[in-house]
TILUM-758631 format. One record per residue (C-alpha): residue in one letter; y negated, z negated, x. Coordinates in steps of 0.02 Angstrom, whole numbers, plus 32768, in hexadecimal, padded with zeros to 4 digits. Example, Ala and Ser with C-alpha at 12.3 -4.5 7.8 and 13.67 -1.06 7.14 Angstrom:
# TILUM-758631
A80E17E7A8267
S80357E9B82AC
# end
This chain:
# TILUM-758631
X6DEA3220522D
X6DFC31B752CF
X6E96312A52C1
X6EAF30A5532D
X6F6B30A75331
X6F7E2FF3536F
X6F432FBD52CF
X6FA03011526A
X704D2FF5521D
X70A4308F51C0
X714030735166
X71AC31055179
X7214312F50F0
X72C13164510E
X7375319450E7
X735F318E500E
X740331C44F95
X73F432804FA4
X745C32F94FE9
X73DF32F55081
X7404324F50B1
X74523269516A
X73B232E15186
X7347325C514E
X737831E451B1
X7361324D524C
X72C032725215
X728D31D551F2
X72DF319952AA
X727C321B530F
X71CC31ED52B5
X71DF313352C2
X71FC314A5381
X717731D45387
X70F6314E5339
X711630D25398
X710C3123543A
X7059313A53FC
X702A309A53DA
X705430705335
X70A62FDF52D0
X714A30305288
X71C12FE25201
X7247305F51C0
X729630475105
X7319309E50BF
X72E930C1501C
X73B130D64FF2
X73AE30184FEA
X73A62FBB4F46
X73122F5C4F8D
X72A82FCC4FEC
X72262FC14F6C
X72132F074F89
X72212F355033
X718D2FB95043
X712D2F394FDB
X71342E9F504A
X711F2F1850E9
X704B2EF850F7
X70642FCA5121
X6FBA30175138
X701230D75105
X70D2310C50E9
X710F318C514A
X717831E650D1
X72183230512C
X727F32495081
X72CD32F7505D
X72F233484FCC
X730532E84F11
X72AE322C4F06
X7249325B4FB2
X71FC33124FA4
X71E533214EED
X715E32BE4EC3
X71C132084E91
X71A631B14F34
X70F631CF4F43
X70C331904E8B
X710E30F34ECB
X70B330F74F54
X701B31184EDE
X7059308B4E7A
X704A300E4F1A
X6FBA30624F33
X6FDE30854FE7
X6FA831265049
X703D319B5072
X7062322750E4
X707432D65089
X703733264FDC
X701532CB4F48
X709432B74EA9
X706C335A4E52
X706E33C24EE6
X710A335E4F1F
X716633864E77
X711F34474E6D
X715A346D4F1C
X7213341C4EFF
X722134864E73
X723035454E9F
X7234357A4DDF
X7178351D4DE0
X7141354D4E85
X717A36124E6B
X711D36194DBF
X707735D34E20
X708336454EAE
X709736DA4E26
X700936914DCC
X6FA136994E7A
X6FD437454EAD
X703037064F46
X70C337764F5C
X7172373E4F37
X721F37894F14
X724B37A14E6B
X72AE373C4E09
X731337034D74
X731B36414D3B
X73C036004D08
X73D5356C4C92
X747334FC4C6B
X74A735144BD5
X747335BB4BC0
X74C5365C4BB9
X74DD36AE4C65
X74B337614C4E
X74F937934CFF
X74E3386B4CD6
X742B38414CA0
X741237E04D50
X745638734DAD
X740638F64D5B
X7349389F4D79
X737938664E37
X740438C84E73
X749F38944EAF
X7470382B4F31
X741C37904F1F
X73F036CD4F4F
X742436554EDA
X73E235B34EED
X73C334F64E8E
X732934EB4E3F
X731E341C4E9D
X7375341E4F46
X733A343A4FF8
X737D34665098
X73E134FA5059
X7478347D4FFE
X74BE34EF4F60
X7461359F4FA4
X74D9363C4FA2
X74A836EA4FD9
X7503375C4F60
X7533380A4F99
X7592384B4EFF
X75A2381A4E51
X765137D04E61
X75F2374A4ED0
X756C37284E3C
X75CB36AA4DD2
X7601363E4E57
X755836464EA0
X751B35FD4E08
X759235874DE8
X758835164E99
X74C635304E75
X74DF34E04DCB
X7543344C4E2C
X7485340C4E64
X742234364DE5
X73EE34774D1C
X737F34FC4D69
X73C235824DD1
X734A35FC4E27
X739B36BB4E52
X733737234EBE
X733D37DD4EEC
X736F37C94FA6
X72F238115013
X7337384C50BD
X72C038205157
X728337AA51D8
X727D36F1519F
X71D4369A51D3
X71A135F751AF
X70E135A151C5
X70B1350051C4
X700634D65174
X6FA3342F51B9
X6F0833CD515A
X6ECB339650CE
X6E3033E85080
X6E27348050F5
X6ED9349C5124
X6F02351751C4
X6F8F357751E7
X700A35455297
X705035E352E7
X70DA36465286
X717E361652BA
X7225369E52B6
X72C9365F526E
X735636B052C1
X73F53648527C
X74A9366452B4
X74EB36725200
X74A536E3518B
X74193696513A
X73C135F4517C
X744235725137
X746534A85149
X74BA34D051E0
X742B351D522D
X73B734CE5202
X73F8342C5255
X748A345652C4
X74303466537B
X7462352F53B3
X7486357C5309
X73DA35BC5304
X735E35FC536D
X729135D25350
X7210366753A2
X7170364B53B7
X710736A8538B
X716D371B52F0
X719F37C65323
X7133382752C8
X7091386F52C7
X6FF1380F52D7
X6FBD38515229
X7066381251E0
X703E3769523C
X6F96374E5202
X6FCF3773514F
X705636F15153
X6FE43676519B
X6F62369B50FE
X6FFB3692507B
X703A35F250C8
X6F8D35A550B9
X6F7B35E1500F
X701035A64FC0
X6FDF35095011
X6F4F35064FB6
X6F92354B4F0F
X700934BE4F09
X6F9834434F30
X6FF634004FD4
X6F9833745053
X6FC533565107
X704F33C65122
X70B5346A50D8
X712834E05122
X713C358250D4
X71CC35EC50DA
X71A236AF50D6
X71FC375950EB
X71AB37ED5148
X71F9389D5128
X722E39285197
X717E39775143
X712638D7514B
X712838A950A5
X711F37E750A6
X717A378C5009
X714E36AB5013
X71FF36664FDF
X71C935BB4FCD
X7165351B500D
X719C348E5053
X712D33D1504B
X719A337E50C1
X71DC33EE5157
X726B33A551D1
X722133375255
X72C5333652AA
X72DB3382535D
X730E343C530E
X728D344F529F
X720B34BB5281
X71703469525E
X717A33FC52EF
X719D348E5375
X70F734F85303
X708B3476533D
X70D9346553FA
X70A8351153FB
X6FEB34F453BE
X6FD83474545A
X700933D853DD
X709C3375541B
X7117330853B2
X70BD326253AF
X701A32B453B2
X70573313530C
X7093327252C9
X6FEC321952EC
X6F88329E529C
X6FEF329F51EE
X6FD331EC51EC
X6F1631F451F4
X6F163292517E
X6F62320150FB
X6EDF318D5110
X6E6931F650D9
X6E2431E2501E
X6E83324A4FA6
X6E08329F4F28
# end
């Protein structure tokens, strides 16, 4: 779809009340500058004020650039509003939104597909924690993780069962719904996933953190982790995560933009952890340095997420 960016204004949606917030709002910074370098008309709103819906409203935005993280931004709320006001929006749609935010939904769809994925035992509040049953199905060392948040917040790597409790406990600090996954030892590739009706694959992109698994700290404190381009492993192994990433895309029904997070194996058995609808746009992110590495530049990225929102939804 060709855009004329000077006649365009995008609201960029920022900041929100999750435990993202900070992250947000240096997403939402780098974008609005990003845009406008291009061309286009740029208002930012913080959606963590009490009037930003009045706000994004009144705006006369032609799309919203959604730069919200995890709950009230990624999981499907913002963008019925934005259905609501009728008004295009950057990113997948409120089903795909919610199913993606949710890793108890999003594993039982890519079971349901056949896409490969570590398994796991679903933990509920209220319920009795059999911690000998978890071990004996996924060994003694595991990921235990919320069920709602992003950006690693309330994920433990548990190495014996003395650690399981504990694990679950901070994970139950976030959320009902606590996902516990046999830990699967490997290299940690992500791929980002561009379009609309016929999606492609950027280049796979190797996750060497400092810590031990690919925490908040990494993930947004500049040196403490280390992006390679392309993954360091076979060109099989590469292909194959490419064709997952695009599937689980698909299987979720995500527009615009995904990242998903994989795990290849010393034998090159791949294992899809999970899928996220709205990547980091900050300057250590992944997406954004996926696409430097497919010739598209920051703006240029930007720019074409825009247009992919202004095209009909079916």
């Amino acid at each position: 779809m060709t855009i004329h960016p000077e006649e365009i204004r995008v609201a960029v949606l920022m900041g929100g009340r999750s435990a993202e917030r900070e992250v947000s709002l240096h997403t939402g910074a780098q974008v609005s500058a990003a845009l406008r370098h291009s061309g286009f008309d740029v208002v930012e709103i913080d959606s963590g004020d009490d009037e930003f819906v009045i706000q994004l409203a009144r705006a006369q935005a032609n799309v919203v650039f959604i730069c919200l993280h995890g709950r009230f931004g990624e999981d499907g709320t913002v963008q019925g509003l934005c259905e609501l006001l009728e008004l295009p929006y950057v990113g997948s749609g409120v089903l795909a939104s919610a199913l993606a935010m949710d890793k108890v939904m999003s594993k039982q769809l890519f079971v349901a597909a056949g896409i490969p994925t570590p398994e796991h035992v679903i933990v509920k509040r209220g319920d009795e924690v059999e911690f000998d049953r978890i071990v004996d199905k996924l060994g003694p060392k595991t990921v235990v993780k919320p069920a709602n948040e992003g950006s690693a917040i309330g994920v433990t790597i548990v190495h014996e069962y003395a650690e399981l409790p504990a694990a679950i406990g901070l994970a139950f600090n976030y959320d009902r719904s606590v996902l516990v996954e046999r830990f699967v030892a490997g290299t940690e590739i992500t791929v980002g996933v561009l379009g609309n009706e016929h999606p492609i694959a950027l280049p796979t992109l190797e996750i060497v953190p400092e810590h031990e698994f690919y925490d908040y700290d990494s993930k947004y404190t500049p040196g403490m982790s280390r992006h390679i381009i392309p993954a360091r492993v076979s060109e099989a192994a590469r292909r194959e995560c490419e064709r997952l990433s695009v599937i689980a895309h698909d299987v979720l029904g995500c527009r615009g933009m995904s990242r998903t997070d994989l795990i290849v194996t010393s034998d090159e058995d791949i294992y899809v952890l999970e899928t996220n609808t709205i990547p980091g746009m900050t300057s250590t992110s992944l997406l954004p340095d996926a696409a430097r590495a497919a010739g598209i530049e920051f703006p240029d990225l930007c720019a074409r997420l825009v247009g992919l929102a202004m095209e009909p939804r079916r």
